[in-house]
C-alpha positions in Angstrom: -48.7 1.7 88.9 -51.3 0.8 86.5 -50.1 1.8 82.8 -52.8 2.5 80.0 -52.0 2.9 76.4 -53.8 2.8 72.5 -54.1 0.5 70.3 -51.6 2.1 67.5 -48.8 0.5 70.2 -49.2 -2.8 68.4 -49.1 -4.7 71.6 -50.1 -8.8 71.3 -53.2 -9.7 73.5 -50.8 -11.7 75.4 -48.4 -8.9 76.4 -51.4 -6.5 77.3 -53.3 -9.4 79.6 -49.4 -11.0 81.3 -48.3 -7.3 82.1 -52.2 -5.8 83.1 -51.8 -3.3 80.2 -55.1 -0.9 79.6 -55.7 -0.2 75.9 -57.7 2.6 74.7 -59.5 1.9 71.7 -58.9 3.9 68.4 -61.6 3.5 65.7 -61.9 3.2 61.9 -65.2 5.0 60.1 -66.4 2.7 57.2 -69.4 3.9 55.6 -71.7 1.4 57.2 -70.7 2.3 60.4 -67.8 2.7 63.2 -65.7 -0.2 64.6 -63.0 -0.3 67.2 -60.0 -1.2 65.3 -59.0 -3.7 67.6 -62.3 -6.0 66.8 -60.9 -6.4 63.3 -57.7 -8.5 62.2 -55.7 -7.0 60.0 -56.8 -9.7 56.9 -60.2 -8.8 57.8 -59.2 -5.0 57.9 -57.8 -4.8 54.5 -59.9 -6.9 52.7 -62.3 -4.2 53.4 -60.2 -1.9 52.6 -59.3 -3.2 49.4 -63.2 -3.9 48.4 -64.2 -0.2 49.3 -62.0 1.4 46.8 -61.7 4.1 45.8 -63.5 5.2 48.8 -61.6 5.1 51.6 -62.2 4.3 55.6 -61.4 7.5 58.3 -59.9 7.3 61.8 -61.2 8.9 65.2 -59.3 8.7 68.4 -60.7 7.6 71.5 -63.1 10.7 73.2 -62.2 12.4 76.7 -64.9 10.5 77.7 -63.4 7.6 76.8 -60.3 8.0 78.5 -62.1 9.4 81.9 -64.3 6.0 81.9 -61.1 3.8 81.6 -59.3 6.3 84.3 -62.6 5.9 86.8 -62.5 2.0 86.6 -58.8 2.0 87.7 -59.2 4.5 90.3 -62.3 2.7 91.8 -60.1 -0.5 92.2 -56.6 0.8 92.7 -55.4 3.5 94.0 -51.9 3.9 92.2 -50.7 5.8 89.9 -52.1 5.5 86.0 -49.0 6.2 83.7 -51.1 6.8 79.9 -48.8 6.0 77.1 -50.0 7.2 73.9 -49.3 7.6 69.7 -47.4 10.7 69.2 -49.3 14.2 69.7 -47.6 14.8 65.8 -50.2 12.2 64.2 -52.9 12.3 66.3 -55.0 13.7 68.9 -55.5 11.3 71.2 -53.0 12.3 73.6 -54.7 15.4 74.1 -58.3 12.9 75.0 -56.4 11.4 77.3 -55.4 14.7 79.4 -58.3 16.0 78.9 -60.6 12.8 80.4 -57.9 13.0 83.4 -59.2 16.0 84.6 -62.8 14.9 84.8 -61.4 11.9 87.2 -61.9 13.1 91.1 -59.4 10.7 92.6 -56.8 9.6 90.2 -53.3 10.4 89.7 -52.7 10.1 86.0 -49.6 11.0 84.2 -49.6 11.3 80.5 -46.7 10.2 78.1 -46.4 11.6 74.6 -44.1 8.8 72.9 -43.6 11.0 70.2 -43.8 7.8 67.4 -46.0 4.9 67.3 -46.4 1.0 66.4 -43.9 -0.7 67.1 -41.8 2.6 68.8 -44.2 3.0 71.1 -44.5 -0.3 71.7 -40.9 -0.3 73.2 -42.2 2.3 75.8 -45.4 0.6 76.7 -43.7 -2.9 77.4 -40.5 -0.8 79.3 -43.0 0.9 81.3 -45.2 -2.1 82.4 -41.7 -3.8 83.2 -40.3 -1.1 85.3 -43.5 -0.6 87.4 -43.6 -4.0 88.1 -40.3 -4.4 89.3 -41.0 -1.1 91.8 -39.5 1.4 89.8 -40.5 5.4 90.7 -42.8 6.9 87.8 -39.5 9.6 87.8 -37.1 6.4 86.9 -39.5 5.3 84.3 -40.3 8.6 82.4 -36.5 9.3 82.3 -36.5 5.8 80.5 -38.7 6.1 78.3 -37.1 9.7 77.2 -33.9 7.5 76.4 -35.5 4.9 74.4 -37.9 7.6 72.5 -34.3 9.2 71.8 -33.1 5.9 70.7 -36.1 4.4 68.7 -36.2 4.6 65.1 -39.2 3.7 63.1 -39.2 3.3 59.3 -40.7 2.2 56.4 -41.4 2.2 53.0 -44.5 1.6 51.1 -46.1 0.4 48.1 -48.1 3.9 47.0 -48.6 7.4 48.8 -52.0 7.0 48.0 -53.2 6.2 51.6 -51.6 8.7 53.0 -52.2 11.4 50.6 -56.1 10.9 51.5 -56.0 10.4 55.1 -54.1 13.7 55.0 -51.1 12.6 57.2 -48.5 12.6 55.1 -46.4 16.2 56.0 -43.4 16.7 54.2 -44.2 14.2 51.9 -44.9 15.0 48.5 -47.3 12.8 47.6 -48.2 13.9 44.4 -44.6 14.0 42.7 -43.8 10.5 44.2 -47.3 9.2 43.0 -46.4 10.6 39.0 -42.9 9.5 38.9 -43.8 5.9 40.3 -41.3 6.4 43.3 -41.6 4.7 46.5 -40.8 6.4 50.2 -38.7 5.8 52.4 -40.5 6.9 55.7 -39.2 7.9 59.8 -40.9 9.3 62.3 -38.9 12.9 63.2 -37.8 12.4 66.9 -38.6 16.8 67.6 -42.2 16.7 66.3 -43.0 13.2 66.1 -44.1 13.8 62.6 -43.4 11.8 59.7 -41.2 12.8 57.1 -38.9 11.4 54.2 -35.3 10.1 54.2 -35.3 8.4 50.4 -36.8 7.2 47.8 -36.2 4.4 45.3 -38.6 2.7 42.7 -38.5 -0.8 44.1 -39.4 -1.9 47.3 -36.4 -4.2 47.4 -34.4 -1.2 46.8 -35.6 0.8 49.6 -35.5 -2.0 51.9 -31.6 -2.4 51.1 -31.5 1.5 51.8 -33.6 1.1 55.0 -30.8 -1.3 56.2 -27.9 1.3 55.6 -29.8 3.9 57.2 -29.7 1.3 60.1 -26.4 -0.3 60.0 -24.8 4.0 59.7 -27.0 4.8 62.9 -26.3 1.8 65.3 -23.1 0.5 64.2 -22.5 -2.7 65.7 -24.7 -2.0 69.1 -26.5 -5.0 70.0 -30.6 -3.8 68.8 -34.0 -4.6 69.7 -35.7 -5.5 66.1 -39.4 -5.3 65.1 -40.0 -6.0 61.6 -43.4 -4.5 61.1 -46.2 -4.9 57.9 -49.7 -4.6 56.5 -49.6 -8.0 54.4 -46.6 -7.6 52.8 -44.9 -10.8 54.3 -42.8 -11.9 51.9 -41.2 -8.3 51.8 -40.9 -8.6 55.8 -39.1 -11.9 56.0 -37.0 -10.1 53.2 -36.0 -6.9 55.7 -35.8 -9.2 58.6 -33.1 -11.2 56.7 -31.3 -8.4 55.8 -31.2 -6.6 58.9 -29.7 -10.0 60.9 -27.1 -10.0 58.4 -25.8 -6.2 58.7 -26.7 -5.7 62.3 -25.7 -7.1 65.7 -29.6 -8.3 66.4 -30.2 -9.0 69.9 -33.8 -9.6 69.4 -35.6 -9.5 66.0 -39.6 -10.0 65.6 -41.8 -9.9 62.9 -45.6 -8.1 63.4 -48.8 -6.8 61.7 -49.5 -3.3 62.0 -52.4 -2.3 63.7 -55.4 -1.7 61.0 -55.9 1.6 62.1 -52.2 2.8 61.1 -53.0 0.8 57.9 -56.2 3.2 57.2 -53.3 5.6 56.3 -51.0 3.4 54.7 -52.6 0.5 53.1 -51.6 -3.4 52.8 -48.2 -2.6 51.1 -46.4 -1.2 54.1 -43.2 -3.0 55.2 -40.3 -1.2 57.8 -38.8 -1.7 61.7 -38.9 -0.1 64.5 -35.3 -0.5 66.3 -33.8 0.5 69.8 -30.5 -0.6 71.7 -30.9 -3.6 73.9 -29.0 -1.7 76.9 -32.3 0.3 77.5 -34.2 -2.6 78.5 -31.5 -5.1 79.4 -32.3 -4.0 83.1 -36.1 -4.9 83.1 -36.3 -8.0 81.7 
């Protein structure tokens, strides 16, 4: 089984070349011209982000064209099954590319995952994917997995200013425009039914909203042993801050710290700090 994902997964170069991972590309629009978000480091991303304002970069997903080339080149070399992971259908589109460029592929047998989050969320389900399909497990056994750990998953975060996400336009049940007058900072999930963001505080200091982030945590997991990615834009110091915090409220089986992908930080800027968190047991079996 051959698995194929995007690059809003977050995944490390080293975990998409060791486990044979496909990535998609997803790209930003600057002014001058488009780039494939993964050709830019995230310094090098928000330095030009930060030098265009108050302009501000777009996103495009990957075409169905796109999507049937990459689903061609597996087929032509391999004739098992491709399993396409992608960002939720709730923030983007390119789920829909992806089932759409299957269709145009004589030959393949591609089933398409909505994961229903993204980053470091769908991260989980790309890496428990790759590692059930290499030990042998049935594409029925791994998509009832990954429907467990999407159920599981939480991804939050807090940020710096709605500003980013009040002009990319993916903000939802937000509201942007009170936060931005009264100074207030979000506390953001992703909404496991629609895979949409919305809000579940709001404080005035990020160190605040970090401390709520980890009680919103600590009420939801107890004392189950947790999968921990500690996830930012260049906010580092805030990061080691939340990853300190979480090992010393919850029972951390494995914490990490990562950069977000630049093309989620189109939408949220360099002052984005949160985790994504599942239980251990859900991947305890694959590793």
């Amino acid at each position: 089984m051959k698995i194929v994902t995007d690059c809003a997964a977050d995944l490390s170069a080293k975990e998409r070349e060791e486990l044979g991972i496909v990535e998609a590309p997803l790209y930003i629009q600057f002014p001058e011209g488009e780039v494939s978000a993964a050709d830019l480091t995230p310094d090098e991303f928000y330095n030009r982000l930060e030098a265009m304002r108050p302009d501000f970069p777009t996103t495009a997903q990957p075409s169905s064209g796109v999507f049937a080339d990459i689903y061609r080149k597996l087929a032509e070399t391999s004739k098992q099954m491709i399993l396409s992971i992608h960002i939720s259908s709730g923030l983007s589109g390119t789920i829909n590319s992806a089932r759409v460029g299957s269709k145009q592929v004589e030959g393949s047998t591609v089933q398409t995952i909505d994961t229903m989050t993204l980053s470091g969320g769908q991260r989980f389900q790309v890496l428990a994917a790759a590692w059930a399909a290499k030990i042998g497990w049935s594409v029925e056994a791994i998509t009832e997995r990954l429907a467990q750990i999407r159920e599981k998953t939480e991804v939050i975060y807090t940020l710096e200013t709605l500003e980013y996400l009040a002009r990319g336009g993916r903000i939802g049940r937000v509201q942007a425009l009170a936060g931005s007058m009264l100074k207030i900072k979000p506390i953001i999930r992703v909404d496991h039914a629609d895979g949409r963001y919305s809000t579940v505080g709001k404080g005035r200091t990020i160190k605040r909203n970090l401390a709520m982030i980890v009680d919103h945590l600590a009420e939801m997991y107890g004392s189950i042993p947790l999968w921990v990615t500690v996830l930012h834009g260049r906010f580092a110091e805030s990061a080691e801050m939340l990853a300190e915090s979480v090992q010393e409220r919850l029972n951390v089986g494995k914490l990490e710290i990562a950069r977000i992908s630049p093309v989620l930080g189109v939408h949220t800027g360099p002052g984005i700090v949160g985790a994504a968190v599942m239980p251990m047991e859900l991947v305890e079996d694959l590793l």
